[in-house]
Structure formats: C-alpha cells, structure tokens
C-alpha positions in Angstrom: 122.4 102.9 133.0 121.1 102.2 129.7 117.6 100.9 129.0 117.0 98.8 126.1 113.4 98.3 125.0 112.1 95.8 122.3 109.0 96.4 120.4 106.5 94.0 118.6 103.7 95.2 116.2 101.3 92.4 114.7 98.0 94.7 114.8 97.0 94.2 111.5 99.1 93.1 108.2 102.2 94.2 109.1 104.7 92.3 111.5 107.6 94.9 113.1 110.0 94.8 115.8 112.2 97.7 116.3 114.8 98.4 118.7 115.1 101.5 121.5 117.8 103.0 123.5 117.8 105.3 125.8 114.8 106.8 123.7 116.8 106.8 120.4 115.8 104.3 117.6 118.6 102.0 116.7 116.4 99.5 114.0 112.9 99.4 112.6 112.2 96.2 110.6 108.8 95.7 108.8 107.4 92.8 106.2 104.7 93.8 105.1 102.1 91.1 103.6 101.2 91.6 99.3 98.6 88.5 99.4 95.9 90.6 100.6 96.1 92.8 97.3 94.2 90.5 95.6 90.8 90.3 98.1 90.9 94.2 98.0 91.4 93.7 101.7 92.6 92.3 104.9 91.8 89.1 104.9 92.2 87.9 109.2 93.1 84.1 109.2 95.7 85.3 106.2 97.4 88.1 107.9 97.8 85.8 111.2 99.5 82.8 109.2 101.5 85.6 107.9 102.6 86.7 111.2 103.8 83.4 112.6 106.0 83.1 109.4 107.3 86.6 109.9 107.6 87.2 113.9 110.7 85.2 114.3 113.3 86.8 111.4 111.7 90.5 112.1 112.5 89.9 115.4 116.3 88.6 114.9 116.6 91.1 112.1 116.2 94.4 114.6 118.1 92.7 117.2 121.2 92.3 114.4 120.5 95.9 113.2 120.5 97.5 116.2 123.7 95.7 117.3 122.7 94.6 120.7 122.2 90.7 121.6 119.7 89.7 122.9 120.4 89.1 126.3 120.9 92.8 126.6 117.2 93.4 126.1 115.3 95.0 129.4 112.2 95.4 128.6 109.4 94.2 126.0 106.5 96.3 124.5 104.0 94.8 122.4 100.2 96.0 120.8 97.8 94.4 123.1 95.7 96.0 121.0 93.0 97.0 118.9 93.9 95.2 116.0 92.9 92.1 114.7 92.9 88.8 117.4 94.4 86.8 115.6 97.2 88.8 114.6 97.2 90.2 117.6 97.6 86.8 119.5 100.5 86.3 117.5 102.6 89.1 118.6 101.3 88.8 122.2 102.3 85.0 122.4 105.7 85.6 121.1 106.4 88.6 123.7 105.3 86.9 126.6 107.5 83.7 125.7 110.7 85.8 125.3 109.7 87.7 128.2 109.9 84.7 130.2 113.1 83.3 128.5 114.9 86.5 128.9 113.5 86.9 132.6 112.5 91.1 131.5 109.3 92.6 132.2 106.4 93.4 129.3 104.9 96.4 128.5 101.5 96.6 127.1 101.1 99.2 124.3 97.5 100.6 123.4 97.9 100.9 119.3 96.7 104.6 119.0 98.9 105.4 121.7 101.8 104.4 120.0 100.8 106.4 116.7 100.3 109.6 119.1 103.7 108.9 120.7 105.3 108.6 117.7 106.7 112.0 117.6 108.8 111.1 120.4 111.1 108.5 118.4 114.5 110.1 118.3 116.6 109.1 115.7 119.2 111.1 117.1 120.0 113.3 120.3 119.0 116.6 117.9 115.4 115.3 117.0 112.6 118.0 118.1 109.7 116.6 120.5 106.7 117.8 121.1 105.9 119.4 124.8 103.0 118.9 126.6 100.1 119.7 126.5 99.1 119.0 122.7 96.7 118.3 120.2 97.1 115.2 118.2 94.4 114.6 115.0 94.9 110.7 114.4 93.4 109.8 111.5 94.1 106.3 110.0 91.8 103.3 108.2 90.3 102.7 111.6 89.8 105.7 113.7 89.8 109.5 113.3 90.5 111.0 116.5 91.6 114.4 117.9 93.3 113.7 121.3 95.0 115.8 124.2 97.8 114.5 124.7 98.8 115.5 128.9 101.5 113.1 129.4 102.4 109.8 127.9 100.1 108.4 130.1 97.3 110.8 130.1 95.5 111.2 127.0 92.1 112.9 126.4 89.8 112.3 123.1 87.8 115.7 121.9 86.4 113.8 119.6 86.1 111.3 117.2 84.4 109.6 114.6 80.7 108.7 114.7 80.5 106.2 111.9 83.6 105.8 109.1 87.2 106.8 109.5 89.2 109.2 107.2 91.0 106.0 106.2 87.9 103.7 105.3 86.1 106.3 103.6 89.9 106.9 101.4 89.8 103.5 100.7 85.9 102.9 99.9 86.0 105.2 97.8 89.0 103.9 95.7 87.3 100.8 95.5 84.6 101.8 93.7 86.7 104.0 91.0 88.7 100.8 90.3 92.0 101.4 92.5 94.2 98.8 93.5 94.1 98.5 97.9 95.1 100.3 99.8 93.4 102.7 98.3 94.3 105.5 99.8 97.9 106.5 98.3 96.6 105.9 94.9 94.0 108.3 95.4 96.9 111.2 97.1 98.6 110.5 93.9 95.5 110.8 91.6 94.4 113.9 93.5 97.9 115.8 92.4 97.0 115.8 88.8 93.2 116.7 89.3 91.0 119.5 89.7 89.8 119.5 93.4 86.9 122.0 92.8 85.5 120.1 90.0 82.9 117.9 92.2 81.0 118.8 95.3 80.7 116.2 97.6 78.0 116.1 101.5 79.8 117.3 104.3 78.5 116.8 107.5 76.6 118.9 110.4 78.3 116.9 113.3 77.7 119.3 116.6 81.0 119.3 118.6 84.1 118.0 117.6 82.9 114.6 116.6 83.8 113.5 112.9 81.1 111.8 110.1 82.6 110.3 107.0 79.6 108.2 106.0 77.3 110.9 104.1 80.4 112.0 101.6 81.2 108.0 101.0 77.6 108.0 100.3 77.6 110.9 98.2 80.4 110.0 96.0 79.0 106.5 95.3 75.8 108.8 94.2 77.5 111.1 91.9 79.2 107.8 90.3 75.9 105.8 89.9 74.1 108.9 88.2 77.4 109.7 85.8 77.9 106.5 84.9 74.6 105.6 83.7 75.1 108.3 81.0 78.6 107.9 80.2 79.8 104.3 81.5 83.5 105.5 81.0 82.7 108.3 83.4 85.2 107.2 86.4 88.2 106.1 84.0 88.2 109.8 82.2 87.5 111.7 85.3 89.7 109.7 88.0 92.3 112.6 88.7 89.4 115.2 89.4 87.4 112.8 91.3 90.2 111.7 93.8 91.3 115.3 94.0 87.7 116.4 95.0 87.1 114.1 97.5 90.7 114.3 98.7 90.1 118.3 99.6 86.5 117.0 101.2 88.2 114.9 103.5 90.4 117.3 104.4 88.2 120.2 104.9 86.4 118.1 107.1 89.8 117.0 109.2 90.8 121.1 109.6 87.0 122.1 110.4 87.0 120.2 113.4 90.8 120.3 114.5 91.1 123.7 114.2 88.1 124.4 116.2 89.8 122.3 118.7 92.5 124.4 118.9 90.7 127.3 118.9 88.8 126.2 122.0 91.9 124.7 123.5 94.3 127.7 123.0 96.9 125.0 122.5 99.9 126.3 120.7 101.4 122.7 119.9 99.7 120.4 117.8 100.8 116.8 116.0 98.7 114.6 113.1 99.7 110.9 113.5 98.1 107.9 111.9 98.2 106.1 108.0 96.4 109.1 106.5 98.6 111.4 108.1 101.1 110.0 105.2 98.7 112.3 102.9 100.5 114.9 101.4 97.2 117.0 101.1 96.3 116.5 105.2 100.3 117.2 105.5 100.5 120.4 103.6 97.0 121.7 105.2 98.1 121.2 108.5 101.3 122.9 108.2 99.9 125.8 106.5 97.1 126.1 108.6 99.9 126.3 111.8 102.4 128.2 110.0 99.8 131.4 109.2 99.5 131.0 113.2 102.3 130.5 114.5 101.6 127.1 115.9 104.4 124.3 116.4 102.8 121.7 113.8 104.6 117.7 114.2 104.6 116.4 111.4 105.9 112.3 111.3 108.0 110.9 108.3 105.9 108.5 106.7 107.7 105.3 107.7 106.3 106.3 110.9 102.6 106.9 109.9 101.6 103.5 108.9 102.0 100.5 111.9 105.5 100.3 113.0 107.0 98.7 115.8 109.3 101.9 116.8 106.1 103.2 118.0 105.5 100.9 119.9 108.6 101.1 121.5 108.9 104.1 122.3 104.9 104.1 124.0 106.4 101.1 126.4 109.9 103.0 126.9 107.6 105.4 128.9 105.6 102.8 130.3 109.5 101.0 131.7 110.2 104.8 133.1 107.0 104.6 135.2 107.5 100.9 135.9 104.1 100.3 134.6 104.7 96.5 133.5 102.2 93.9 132.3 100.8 90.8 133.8 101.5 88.4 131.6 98.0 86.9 132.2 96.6 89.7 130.1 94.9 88.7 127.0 95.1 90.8 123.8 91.7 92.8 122.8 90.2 93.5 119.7 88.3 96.7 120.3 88.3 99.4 123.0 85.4 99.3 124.9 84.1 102.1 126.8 
C-alpha cells in the first residue's frame, strides 16, 4: 500500500509544500518573498503576512502537480521548527487544520533534520542514497554543524558553531561591500572572477570540532575600514578579489574541521547539506577533498539546499514508517534549546 505524505515549510521566507510517494518526489512548489530585498533582510511580521497569502495556492499547487487529490493524502509533515514564530505558526496552524479535516496523522519535522535528510529525496527509483552511518557538514545562514547521521532518527552533532554561521558571516560580509541580500550567491559569483590569495583574512584556533566565524567577519570589516580610508573606492575596484578571499577563508575553515571529523570518525560516507552548501567553492572542495580519498561525497542539487518542503517530506515519510506522529497540542519553537 502506498503512503502519500504532504510537506509544509514556512521556517523563514519561503512558503513550500511538496508532495511524496512512496519515498519518490512527485511536486515541490516554492514562492519565495522579494519584499525583504529592500531591508537587506528578513523582516518577521513581513514574511508571516507573506505566508498566510501563500500557504493556501502552494499547497493546492503540489497537490495538482503531483496528481493526487487530496483526500488521498496520509500523512502531514510540517517544520515545527527553528525558524521564525511567526512564520512558523503559520505553517503549523494550517497543517494541523487539514490534519483534522482530512482525519490523517501530523508529523513534526525538526528543520536541520530535513536539510540532513535531504539526500534521501528520490526523484526516481535510480536515485543514489546515502547509507548509514555518515557525516553531514550543514552549513546554512543559521547554523554550521557537522552531524552523524545513525538513522533518520538518530543524529549526533560533532560540532558546531560557537558564535556566527558560514551563512551570516557570507552575508555580513556582502553587506558591507555593497551587495544586494542574500548576500551570499553574489559573493560565489564575485569570488569566480577574483584572486583568492590576494587578502589574508583571521582564522580561528577553535579546539575540537567546534566552528568560529566571528573573528574573520571581524577581520574583513578591518581590512575595509583601513583601505578605504586611503582609497574610498577601495571595495568597488577590489570586489572580485575580496569575495574570492574570503570565500576560500570560509571554506578552509569548513574542510579544517570536517575533515578532521572524518579523520577521527573513519567514516567512508559523507554529505554537505544546507543554503551554503549551494556554494560552488564548498561544492567543488568537498568533492575533491573525497575524490583524492576515495570517500562517497552527497552532494544536493541546489533546489534542495535552500528551505524546501520536499525535505521536509521526506524527514516525516520516515517519521510515518516509525509511526512517530504528532500531538496536535504541540506548539511550534523558535530555537533548539539544549
């Protein structure tokens, strides 16, 4: 018998619903939201107005997509969270009323689970999955993580970031050079026309596997202040270099620390998952690094880096194989707590 899972994905900016079967991805439907260009940011009370508009058509338009009704629906997974609350609420609300009106259990998804489980969406019966155990480096505006990933149910974090993310130190950074948000992609296209040896940037001395991104923000907002005070145009005529220097920082602090988890791990399988992990730099240093050692690398096709409801359905199509269902009492949450 078939199972048929719906997932909902109102974490941040983006409102998704996507459709799985069976494990195999039959639609993924995403509206993004262009009014936060202009703060330079997410702006919270915008992006949760922006959801209620959204939620209802991005819902009907997976469910037309993926050619089912929706009566045939058994299950729905949603992002309790982290995320932001209000958008967050958004998505819950909606799940839980069309959990009741279709009479089908809910499945609460963890966000970074989803985006570690996203090498598991199948788009077809050929697609490659990763076996367990693995290593998973999530790295996105929000978190930078690397994660051993036991099951889909049992996940371990090495380590993680101390201070900033990958992500927000991308984007900080971009800010301050002049570059439109997100900053991040502007900065992986900047970085291909630039010299990435022409500016050193602070790495840190983190013991462990723990990550710090703080100290190279800092020291790139440095290296501007003193340039700029004796040539003003300093960022305009040096922007390829600059995002191609601390592009390579970033990512020689990413491999320093993942591949000493591997190393210490002797895991032969590892995964990056996450918005940065859309980088073509992190991409391409990850799969060299694996290919000169003949480790299975996962590498995600960018639609499935950023927030995207297929992830989110496939992290609840395990939870509806372990019949691990949600009380639908259960209030979304902003942050993990520990």
């Amino acid at each position: 018998m078939s199972n048929i899972i719906l997932g909902i994905e109102s974490s941040c900016d983006d409102t998704s619903a996507a459709i799985i079967k069976d494990g195999i991805l039959l639609s993924n439907v995403i509206a993004g939201q262009k009014v936060h260009e202009a703060y330079g940011g997410v702006v919270p009370e915008l992006a949760s107005r922006a959801h209620q508009q959204n939620i209802v058509p991005v819902v009907s338009e997976a469910i037309r997509q993926a050619g089912i009704k929706k009566q045939d629906i058994d299950g729905i997974a949603f992002t309790r969270g982290p995320g932001l609350l209000g958008s967050l609420l958004v998505g819950t609300s909606f799940a839980k009323g069309l959990s009741l009106a279709l009479n089908v259990p809910l499945l609460d998804v963890n966000h970074l689970h989803g985006h570690v489980l996203s090498h598991f969406i199948k788009e077809d019966e050929n697609t490659e999955v990763p076996e367990f155990p693995y290593l998973c480096l999530l790295v996105s505006g929000g978190n930078s993580q690397i994660i051993k990933v036991n099951s889909p149910s049992d996940m371990e974090v090495l380590g993680q970031t101390i201070d900033d993310a990958a992500g927000e130190a991308f984007d900080k950074c971009a800010k301050v050079m002049g570059l439109p948000y997100p900053g991040g992609p502007h900065i992986d296209k900047l970085a291909a026309e630039g010299d990435a040896n022409r500016f050193k940037f602070s790495k840190p001395h983190i013991q462990g596997l723990n990550y710090s991104f703080s100290g190279l923000k800092t020291s790139f907002l440095y290296t501007l202040r003193d340039e700029k005070k004796i040539n003003p145009d300093f960022v305009e005529q040096n922007k390829a270099d600059l995002a191609a220097s601390l592009q390579k920082t970033i990512i020689d602090i990413l491999m320093d620390k993942f591949s000493k988890a591997i190393k210490e791990t002797g895991i032969k399988t590892v995964a990056i998952g996450g918005g940065v992990s859309a980088n073509s730099g992190v991409r391409n240093a990850v799969a060299e690094y694996c290919e000169r050692r003949n480790i299975k690398a996962f590498i995600p096709k960018r639609s499935f880096t950023t927030d995207n409801a297929a992830m989110i359905a496939i992290a609840g199509y395990f939870k509806y194989l372990a019949k691990d269902f949600c009380d639908i009492n259960l209030p979304p949450f902003a942050r993990i707590t520990v």
